[in-house]
C-alpha positions as CSV (number, residue, x, y, z in Angstrom):
1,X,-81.6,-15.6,28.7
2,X,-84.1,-12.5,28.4
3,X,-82.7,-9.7,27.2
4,X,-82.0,-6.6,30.0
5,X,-81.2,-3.3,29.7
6,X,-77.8,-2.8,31.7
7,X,-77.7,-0.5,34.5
8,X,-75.8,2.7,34.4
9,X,-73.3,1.8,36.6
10,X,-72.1,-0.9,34.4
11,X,-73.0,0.9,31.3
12,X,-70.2,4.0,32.6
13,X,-67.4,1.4,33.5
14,X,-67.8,-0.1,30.0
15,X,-67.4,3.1,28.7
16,X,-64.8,3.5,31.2
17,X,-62.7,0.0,29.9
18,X,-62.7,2.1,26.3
19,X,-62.1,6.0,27.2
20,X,-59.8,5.6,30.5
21,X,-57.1,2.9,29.8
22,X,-54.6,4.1,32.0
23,X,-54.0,7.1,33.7
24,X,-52.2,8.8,30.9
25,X,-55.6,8.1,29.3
26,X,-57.4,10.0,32.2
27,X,-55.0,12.9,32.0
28,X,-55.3,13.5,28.1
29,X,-59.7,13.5,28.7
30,X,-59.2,16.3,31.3
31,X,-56.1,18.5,29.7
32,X,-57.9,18.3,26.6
33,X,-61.6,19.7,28.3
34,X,-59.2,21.9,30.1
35,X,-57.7,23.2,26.2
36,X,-62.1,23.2,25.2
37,X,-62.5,25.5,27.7
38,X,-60.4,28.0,26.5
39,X,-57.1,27.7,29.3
40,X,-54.1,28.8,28.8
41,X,-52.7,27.9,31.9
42,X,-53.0,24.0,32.6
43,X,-51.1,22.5,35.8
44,X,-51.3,18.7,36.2
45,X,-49.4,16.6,39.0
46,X,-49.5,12.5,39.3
47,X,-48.7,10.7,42.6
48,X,-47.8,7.3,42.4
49,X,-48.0,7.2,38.3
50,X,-51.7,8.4,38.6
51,X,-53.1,5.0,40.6
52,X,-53.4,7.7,43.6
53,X,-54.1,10.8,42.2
54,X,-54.4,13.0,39.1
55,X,-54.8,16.4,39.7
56,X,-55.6,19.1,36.5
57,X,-56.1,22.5,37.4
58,X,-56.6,25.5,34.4
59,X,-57.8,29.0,34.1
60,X,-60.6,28.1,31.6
61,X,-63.9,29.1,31.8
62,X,-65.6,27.4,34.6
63,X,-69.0,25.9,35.1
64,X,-72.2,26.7,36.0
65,X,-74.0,24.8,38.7
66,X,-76.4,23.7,36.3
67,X,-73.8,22.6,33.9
68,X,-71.6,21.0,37.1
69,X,-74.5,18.8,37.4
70,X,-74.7,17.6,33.9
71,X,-70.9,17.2,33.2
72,X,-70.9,13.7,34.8
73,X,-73.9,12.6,33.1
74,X,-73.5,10.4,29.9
75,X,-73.3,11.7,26.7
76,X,-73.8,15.5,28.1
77,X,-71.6,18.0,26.2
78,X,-71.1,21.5,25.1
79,X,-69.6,20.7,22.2
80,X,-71.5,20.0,19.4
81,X,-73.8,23.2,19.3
82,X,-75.3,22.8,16.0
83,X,-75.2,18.7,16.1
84,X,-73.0,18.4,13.3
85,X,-70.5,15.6,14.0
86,X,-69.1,16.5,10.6
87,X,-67.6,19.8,12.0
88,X,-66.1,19.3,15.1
89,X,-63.9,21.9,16.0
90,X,-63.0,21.3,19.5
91,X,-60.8,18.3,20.8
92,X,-64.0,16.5,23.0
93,X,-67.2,16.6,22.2
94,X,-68.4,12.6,23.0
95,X,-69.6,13.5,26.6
96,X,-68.3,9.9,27.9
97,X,-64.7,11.4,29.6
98,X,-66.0,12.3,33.2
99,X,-69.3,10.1,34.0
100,X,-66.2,7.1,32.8
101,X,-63.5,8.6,34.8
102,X,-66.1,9.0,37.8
103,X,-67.2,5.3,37.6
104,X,-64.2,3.9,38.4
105,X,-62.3,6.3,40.5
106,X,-63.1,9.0,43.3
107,X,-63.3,12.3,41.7
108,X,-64.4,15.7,43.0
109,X,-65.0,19.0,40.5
110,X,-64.5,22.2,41.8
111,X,-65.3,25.4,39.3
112,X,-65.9,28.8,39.1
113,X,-68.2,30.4,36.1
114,X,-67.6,34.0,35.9
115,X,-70.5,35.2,36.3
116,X,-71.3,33.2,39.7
117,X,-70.4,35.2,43.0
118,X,-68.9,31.9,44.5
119,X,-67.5,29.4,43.0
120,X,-69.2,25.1,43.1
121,X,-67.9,21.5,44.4
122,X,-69.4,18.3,43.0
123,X,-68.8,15.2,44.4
124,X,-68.8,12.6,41.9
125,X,-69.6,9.6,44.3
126,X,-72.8,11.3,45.9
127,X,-73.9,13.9,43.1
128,X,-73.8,16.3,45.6
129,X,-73.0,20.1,45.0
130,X,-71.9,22.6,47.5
131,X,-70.7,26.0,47.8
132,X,-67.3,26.3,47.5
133,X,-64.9,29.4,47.5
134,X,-62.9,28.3,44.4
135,X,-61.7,31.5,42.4
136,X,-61.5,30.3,38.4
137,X,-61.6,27.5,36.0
138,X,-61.7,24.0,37.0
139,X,-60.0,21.5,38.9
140,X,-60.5,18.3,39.1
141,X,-58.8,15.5,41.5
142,X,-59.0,11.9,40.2
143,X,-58.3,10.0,43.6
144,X,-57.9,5.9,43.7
145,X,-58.0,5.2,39.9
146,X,-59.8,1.7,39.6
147,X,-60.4,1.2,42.7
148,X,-63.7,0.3,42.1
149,X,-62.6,-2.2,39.9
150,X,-59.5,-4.2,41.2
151,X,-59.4,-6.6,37.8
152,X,-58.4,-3.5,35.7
153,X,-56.4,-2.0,38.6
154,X,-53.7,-5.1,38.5
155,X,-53.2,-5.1,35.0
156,X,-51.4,-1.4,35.5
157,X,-48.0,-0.8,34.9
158,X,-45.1,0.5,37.2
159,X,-45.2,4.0,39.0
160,X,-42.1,5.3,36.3
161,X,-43.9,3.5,33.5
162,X,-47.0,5.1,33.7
163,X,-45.4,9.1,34.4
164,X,-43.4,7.8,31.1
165,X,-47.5,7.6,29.7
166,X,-48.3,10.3,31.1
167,X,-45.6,13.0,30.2
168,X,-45.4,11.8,26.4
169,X,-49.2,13.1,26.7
170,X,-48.6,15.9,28.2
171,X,-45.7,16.6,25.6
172,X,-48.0,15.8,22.8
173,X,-50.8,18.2,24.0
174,X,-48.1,20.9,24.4
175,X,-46.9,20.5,21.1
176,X,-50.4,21.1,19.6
177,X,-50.8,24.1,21.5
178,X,-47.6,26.3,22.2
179,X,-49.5,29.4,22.9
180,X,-51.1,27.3,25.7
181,X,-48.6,27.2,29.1
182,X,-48.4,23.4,30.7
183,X,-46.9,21.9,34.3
184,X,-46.2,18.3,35.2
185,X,-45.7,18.0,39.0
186,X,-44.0,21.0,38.9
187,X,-40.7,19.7,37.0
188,X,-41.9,19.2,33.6
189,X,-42.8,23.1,32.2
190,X,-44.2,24.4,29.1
191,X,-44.4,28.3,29.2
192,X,-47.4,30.2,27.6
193,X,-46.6,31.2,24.2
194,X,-42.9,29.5,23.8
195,X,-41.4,30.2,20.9
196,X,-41.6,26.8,18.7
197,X,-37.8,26.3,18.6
198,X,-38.1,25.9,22.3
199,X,-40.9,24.2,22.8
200,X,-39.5,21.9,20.2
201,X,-36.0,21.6,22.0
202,X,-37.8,21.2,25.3
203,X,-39.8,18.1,24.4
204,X,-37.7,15.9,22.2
205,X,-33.8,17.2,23.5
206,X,-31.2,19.9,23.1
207,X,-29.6,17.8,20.4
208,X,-32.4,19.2,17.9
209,X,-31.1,22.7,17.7
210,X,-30.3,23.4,14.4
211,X,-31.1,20.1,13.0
212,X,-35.1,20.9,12.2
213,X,-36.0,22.3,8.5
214,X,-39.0,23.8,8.2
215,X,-42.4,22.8,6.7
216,X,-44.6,24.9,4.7
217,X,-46.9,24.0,2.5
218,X,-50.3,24.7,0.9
219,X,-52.1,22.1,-1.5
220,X,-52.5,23.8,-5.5
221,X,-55.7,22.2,-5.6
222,X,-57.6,22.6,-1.9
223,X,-57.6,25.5,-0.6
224,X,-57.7,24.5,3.0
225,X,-55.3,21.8,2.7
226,X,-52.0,23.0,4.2
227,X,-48.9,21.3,6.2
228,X,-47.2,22.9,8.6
229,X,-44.7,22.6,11.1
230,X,-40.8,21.1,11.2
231,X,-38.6,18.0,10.1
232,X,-35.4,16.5,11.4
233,X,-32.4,16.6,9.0
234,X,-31.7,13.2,7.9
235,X,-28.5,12.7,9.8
236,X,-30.6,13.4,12.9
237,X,-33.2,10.2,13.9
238,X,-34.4,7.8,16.7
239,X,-34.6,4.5,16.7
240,X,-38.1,4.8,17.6
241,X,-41.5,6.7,16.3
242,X,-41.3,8.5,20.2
243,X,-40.7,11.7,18.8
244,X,-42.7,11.8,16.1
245,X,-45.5,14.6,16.6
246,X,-48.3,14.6,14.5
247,X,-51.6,16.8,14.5
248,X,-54.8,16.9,12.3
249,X,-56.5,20.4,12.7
250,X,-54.8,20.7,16.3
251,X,-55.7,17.9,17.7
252,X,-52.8,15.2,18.2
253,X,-53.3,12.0,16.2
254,X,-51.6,8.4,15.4
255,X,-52.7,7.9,12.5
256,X,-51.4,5.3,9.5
257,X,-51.6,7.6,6.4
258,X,-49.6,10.1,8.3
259,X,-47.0,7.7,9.4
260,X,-46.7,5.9,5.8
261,X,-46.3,9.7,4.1
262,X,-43.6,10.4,6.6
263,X,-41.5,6.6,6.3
264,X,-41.9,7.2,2.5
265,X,-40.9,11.3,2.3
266,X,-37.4,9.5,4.0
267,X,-36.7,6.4,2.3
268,X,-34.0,7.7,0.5
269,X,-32.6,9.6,3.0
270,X,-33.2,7.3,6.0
271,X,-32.8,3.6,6.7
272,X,-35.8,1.7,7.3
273,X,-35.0,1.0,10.9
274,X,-34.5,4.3,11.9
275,X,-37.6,7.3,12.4
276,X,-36.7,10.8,11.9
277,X,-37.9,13.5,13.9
278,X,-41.0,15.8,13.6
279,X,-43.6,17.8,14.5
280,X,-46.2,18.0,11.8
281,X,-49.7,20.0,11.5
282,X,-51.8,19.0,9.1
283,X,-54.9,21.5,8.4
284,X,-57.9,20.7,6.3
285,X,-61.9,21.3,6.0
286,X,-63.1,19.6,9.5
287,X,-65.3,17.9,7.1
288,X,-63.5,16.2,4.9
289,X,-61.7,14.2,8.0
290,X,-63.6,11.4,10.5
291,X,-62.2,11.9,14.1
292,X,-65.0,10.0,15.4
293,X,-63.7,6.8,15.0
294,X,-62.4,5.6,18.2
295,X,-63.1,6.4,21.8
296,X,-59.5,7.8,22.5
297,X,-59.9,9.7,19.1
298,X,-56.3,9.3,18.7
299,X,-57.2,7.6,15.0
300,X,-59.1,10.1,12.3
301,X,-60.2,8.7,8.6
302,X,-59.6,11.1,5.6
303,X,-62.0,11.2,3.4
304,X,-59.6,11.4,0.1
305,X,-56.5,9.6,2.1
306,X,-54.4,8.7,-0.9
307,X,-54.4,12.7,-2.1
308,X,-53.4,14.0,1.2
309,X,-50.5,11.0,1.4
310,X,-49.1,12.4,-2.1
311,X,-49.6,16.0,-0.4
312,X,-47.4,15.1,2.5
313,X,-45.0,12.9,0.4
314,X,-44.3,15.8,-1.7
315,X,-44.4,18.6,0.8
316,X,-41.6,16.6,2.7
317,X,-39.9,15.6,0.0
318,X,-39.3,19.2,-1.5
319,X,-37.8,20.7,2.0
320,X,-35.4,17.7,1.8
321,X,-34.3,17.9,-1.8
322,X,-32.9,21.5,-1.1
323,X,-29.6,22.0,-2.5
324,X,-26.9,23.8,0.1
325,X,-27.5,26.4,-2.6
326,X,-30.7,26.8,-2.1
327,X,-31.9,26.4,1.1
328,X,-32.5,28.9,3.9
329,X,-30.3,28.3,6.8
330,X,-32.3,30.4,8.9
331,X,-35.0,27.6,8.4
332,X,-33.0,25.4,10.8
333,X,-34.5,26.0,14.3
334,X,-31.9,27.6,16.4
335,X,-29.5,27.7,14.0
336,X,-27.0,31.2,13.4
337,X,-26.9,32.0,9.6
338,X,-23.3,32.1,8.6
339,X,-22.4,35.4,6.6
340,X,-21.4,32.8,3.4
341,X,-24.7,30.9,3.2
342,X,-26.7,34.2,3.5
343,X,-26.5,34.8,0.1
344,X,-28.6,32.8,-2.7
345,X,-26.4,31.5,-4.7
346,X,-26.4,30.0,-8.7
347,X,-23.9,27.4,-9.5
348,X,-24.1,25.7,-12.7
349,X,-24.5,21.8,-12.9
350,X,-21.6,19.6,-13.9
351,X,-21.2,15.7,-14.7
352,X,-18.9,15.0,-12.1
353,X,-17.1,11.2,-13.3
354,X,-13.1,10.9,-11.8
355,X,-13.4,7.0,-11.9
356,X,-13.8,4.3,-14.3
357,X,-17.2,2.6,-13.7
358,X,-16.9,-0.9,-12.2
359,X,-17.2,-4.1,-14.2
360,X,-20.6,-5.1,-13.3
361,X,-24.9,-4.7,-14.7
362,X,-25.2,-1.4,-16.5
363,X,-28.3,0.2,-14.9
364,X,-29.3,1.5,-18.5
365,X,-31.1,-2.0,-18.7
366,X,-33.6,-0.2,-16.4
367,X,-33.3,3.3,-17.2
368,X,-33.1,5.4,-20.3
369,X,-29.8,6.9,-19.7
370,X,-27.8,8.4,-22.1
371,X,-24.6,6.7,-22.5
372,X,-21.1,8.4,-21.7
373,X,-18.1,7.9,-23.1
374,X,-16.3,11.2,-21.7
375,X,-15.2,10.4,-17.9
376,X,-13.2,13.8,-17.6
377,X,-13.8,16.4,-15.2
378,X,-15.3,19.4,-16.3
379,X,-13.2,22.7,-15.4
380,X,-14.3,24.5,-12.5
381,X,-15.1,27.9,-12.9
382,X,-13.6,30.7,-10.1
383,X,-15.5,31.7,-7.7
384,X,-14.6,33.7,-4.1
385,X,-14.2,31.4,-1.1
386,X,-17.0,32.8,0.8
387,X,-19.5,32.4,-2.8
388,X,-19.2,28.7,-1.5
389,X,-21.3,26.6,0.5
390,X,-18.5,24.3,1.0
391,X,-15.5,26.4,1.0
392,X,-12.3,26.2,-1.2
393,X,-10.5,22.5,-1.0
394,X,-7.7,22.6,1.3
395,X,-6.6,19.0,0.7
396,X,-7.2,15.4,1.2
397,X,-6.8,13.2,4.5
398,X,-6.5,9.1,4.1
399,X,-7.9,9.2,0.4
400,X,-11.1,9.5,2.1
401,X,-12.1,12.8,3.0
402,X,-12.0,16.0,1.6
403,X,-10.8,19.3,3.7
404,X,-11.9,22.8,2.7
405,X,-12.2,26.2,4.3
406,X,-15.7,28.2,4.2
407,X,-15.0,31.5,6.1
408,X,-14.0,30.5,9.4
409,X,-15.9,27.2,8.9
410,X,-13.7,24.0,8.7
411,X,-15.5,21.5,6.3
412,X,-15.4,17.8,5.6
413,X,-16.9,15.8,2.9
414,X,-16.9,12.3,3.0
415,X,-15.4,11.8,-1.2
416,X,-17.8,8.3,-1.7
417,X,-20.9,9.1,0.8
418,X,-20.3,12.5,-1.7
419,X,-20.4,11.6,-5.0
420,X,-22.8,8.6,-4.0
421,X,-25.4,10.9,-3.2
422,X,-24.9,12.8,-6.6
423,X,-25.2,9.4,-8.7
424,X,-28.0,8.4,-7.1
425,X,-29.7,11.7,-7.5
426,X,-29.1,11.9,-11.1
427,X,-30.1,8.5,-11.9
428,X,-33.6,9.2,-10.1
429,X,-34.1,12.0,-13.0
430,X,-34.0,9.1,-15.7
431,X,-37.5,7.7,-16.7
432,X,-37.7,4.0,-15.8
433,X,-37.7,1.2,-18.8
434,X,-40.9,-0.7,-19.1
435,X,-41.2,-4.2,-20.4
436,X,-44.5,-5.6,-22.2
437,X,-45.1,-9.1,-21.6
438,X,-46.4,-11.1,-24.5
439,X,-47.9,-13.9,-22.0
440,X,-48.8,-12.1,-18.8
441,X,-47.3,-13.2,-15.2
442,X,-49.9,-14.1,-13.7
443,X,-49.6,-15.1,-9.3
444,X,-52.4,-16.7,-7.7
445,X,-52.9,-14.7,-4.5
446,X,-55.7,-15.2,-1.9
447,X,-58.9,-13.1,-2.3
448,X,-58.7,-10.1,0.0
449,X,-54.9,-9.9,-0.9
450,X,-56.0,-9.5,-4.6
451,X,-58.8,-6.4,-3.6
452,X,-55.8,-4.8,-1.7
453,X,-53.4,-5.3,-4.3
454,X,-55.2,-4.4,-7.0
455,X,-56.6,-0.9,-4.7
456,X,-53.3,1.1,-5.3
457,X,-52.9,-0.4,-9.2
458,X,-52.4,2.8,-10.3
459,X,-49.6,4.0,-8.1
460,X,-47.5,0.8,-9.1
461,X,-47.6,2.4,-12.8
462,X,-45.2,5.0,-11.6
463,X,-42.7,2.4,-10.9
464,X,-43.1,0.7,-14.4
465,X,-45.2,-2.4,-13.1
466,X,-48.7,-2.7,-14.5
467,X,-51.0,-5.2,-13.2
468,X,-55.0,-6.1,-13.7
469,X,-57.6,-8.7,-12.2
470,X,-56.9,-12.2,-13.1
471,X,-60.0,-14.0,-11.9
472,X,-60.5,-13.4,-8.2
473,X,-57.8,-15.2,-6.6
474,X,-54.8,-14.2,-9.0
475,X,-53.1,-10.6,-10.6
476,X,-51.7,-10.6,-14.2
477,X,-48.4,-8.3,-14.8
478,X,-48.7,-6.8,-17.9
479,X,-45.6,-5.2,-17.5
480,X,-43.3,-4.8,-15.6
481,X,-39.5,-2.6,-15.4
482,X,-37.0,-4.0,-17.9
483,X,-34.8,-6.7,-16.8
484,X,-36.5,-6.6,-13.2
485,X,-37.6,-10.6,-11.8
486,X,-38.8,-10.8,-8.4
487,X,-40.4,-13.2,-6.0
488,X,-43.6,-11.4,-7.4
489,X,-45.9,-13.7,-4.9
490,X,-43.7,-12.6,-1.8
491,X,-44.0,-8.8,-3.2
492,X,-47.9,-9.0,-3.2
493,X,-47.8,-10.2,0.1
494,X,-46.4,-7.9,1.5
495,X,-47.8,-5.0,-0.4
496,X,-51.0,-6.1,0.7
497,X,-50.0,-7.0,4.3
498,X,-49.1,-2.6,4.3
499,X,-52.4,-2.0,2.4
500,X,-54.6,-2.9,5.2
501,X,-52.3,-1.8,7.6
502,X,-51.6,1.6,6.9
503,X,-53.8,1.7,3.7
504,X,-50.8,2.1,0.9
505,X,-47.6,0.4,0.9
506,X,-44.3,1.6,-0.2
507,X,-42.8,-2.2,-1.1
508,X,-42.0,-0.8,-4.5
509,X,-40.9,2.1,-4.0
510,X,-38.0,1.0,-1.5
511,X,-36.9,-2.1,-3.9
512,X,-36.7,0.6,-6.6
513,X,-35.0,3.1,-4.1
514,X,-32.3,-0.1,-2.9
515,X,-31.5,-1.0,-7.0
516,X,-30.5,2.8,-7.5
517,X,-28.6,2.9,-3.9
518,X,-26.4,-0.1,-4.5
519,X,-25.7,1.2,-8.6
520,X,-24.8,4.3,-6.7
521,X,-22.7,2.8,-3.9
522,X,-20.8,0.6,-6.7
523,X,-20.1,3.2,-9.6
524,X,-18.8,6.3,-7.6
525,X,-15.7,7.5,-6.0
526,X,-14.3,5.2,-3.8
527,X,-12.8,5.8,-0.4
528,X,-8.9,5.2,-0.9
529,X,-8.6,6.3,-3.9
530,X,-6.6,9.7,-4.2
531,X,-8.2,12.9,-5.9
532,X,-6.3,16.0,-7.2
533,X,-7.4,19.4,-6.4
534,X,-9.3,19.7,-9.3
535,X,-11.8,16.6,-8.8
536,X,-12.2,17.4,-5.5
537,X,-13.0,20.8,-6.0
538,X,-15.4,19.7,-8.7
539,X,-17.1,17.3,-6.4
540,X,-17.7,20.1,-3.6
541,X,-19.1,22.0,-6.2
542,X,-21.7,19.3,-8.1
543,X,-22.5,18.3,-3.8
544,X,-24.2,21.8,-3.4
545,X,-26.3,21.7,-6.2
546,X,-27.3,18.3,-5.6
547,X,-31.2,18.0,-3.8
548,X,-30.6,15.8,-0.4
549,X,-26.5,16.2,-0.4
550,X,-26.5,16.1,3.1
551,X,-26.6,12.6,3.5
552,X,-25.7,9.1,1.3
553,X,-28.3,6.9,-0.1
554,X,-27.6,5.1,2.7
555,X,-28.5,7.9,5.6
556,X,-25.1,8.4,6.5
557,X,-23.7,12.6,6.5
558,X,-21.9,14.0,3.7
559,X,-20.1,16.9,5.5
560,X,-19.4,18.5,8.4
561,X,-19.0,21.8,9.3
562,X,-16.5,22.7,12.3
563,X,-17.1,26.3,13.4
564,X,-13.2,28.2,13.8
565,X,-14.5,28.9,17.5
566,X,-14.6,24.8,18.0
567,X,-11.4,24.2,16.9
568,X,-10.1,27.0,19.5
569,X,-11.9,25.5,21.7
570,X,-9.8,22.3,21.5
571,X,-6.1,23.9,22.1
572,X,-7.6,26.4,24.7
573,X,-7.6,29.8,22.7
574,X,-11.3,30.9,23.9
């Protein structure tokens, strides 16, 4: 068959099949021109999940008629002045959006520019522009989405399934820009210029409130490279990625180095089935990221992805290994600072050991760690009841938890979740044993699997395994942690199954993570087994100073904290 040229009819619904997906799809092209042209006031309404109509109205510039003319023509944009796709600083700039929206819909523009007396009307169907008396900005209806082509039109979802698509965009755009005020079918509403905390608490729940600690974070050795924004508290997750919020220089983003930074800043503190919560705004030189990649541009590629993982990892990482003696309450979104945790407090660090260790593997085969032969409890030194994070120990209830008083605060601390967490955090401080292999391990592996191996070699060094090239088609461990045998063809696997899926993996890292947890789990306080005041008020005291105490190794809490006004609450005294 000759070859033809395809005409533009066909060439805009193609285009159409890759920009406009669904109506949520359609709504993020226009709120985003809408955000381009500098509104702050963006109202959107959806009849009949968008199949219907989609309406977006804003107070942005306008158009001209000349520019009304050119907006549905392909590839026509404002936004690349200087035609630099290296430095794109605005959220579309591909020029595909409308002339693809148009093509398979009915849409009509009407704008205003400023410094036009009257304000223009475009149909989309006929070209046609008329006078119009429209006062500012831009609307835009989007009437009988697909219409034009039925085979796309019966692969859409429900009505409530696609409003579900179309307010988690909506929520998404509002979370990049708070200063910005939003509308969904006037029920869903964003003021201009929330305050985070509320614009936080408005999109992913009330429950949120208090729970988020704040991100700030600038890289030593790139000046532009900074991360920004808030993270859940451990004890507070989903059991899906739906309210994870993620932004690359303001523009929202799904992208697989972010994710894998955020799984791995929480594998310690989180289990693997479970996503915390978090809106994240990650700023760097526009040209050291890619975000023309895909049509949607909801995927970017960085140009040095492995440094701004470990910049994430350890950004994230630092705000969670805050000791309660350390950290900022007034970080917490939402949260009231109690008078006792106002104060920055010093406590000295104690071994905390009440228990015999159980018969079982001494993890010193893996670590270098000191041996101990002294199991007491150090003395605790006096301090004032409201010096204390945790309060003064009241008692002990089921030879489980601990009770104490903190000002008019009424804590519990779960005794094993406790000193669990302390075990485990003092083990991670050890360096790990490595063991030379006089005749290498060598596991043949397919090709590909051996390139993505072999691409993070170097990261596997800080968890004691060393590898190398073995031919093409196998790896050779050189050496590997002390005493540590796997199923090292099943690990490869699957580290290189996350390689090219998300472009690191973290398979060693959580093994590692899991030995330490379950050494933890099985040489620390039990639940059951009785403390005197003295070990427990040593173990309150070692829990403060101790980074991520306010969870187990496991994700469960350590403490809670009951508010005196609570507890009123419950026999009526408020």
């Amino acid at each position: 068959m000759p070859i033809r040229v395809l005409p533009d009819f066909l060439i805009n619904q193609i285009a159409a099949g890759e920009v406009v997906e669904k109506p949520a799809s359609v709504v993020k092209e226009l709120v985003e021109n809408a955000l381009d042209a500098g509104a702050d006031q963006i109202v959107v309404d959806v009849i009949d999940g968008g199949r219907t109509l989609i309406s977006v109205i804003d107070n942005g510039c306008g158009m001209s008629k000349e520019d009304l003319a050119k907006s549905i023509t392909r590839h026509a944009t404002s936004k690349l002045p200087m035609d630099d796709l290296l430095n794109i600083n605005f959220m579309g700039f591909r020029g595909e959006a409308l002339p693809s929206i148009a093509s398979v819909s009915d849409m009509v523009i009407d704008t205003r520019n400023s410094e036009d007396s009257n304000g223009w009307t475009l149909n989309c169907e006929t070209g046609d522009i008329k006078p119009s008396d429209w006062e500012e900005g831009t609307r835009i209806r989007v009437q009988n989405l697909f219409a034009k082509t039925p085979a796309r039109l019966k692969f859409l979802r429900g009505d409530r399934a696609e409003m579900i698509s179309v307010l988690d965009v909506v929520k998404r755009l509002a979370m990049a820009r708070p200063d910005v005020g939003f509308t969904l079918n006037n029920k869903w509403r964003f003021p201009k210029n929330q305050p985070m905390a509320e614009r936080i608490a408005a999109v992913m729940g009330d429950d949120v409130r208090g729970r988020m600690l704040s991100v700030d974070a600038k890289s030593a050795s790139n000046a532009t490279l900074k991360l920004t924004g808030f993270i859940s508290e451990p004890t507070l997750r989903r059991a899906s990625s739906v309210d994870q919020y993620l932004f690359v220089n303001d523009r929202p983003v799904k992208d697989k180095v972010l994710v894998g930074a955020l799984r791995a800043a929480y594998m310690d503190v989180m289990h693997a089935r479970e996503f915390p919560l978090c809106a994240l705004y990650l700023t760097l030189d526009p040209r050291s990221v890619d975000v023309n990649v895909s049509p949607a541009k909801t995927e970017v590629h960085f140009l040095e992805p492995s440094h701004i993982r470990s910049f994430i990892i350890k950004s994230l990482r630092d705000v969670l290994a805050q000791t309660l003696s350390d950290r900022e309450v007034a970080q917490h979104i939402g949260a009231e600072v109690p008078m006792h945790m106002q104060q920055s407090l010093n406590f000295n660090r104690r071994d905390f050991f009440v228990a015999e260790p159980k018969k079982g593997p001494d993890i010193a085969f893996m670590f270098n760690v000191p041996e101990r032969k002294d199991l007491s409890v150090n003395k605790v030194e006096e301090h004032a009841q409201e010096d204390l994070p945790l309060g003064r120990v009241i008692g002990q209830i089921g030879n489980k938890y601990i009770l104490a008083q903190s000002g008019e605060n009424l804590v519990i601390v779960d005794q094993h979740a406790a000193h669990e967490r302390i075990t485990y955090e003092k083990l991670r401080k050890h360096k790990i044993k490595v063991q030379p292999l006089l005749t290498p391990i060598v596991v043949s592996l397919r090709g590909e699997d051996v390139e993505a191996v072999l691409s993070i070699s170097e990261e596997m060094k800080d968890s004691g395994l060393h590898i190398g090239a073995f031919g093409d088609d196998a790896i050779a461990i050189f050496e590997k942690p002390a005493d540590w045998d796997l199923d090292w063809v099943n690990l490869f696997h699957a580290i290189a199954d996350e390689v090219r899926q998300y472009g690191h993996s973290s398979q060693l890292g959580e093994r590692l993570h899991l030995k330490l947890a379950n050494y933890a789990c099985h040489h620390s306080v039990r639940a059951g087994q009785k403390l005197d005041l003295q070990q427990m008020d040593a173990l309150l005291r070692d829990i403060e100073t101790t980074s991520r105490a306010g969870e187990c190794n496991h994700g469960r809490p350590v403490y809670k904290i009951i508010p005196l006004i609570d507890i009123d609450g419950w026999f009526e005294r408020v």
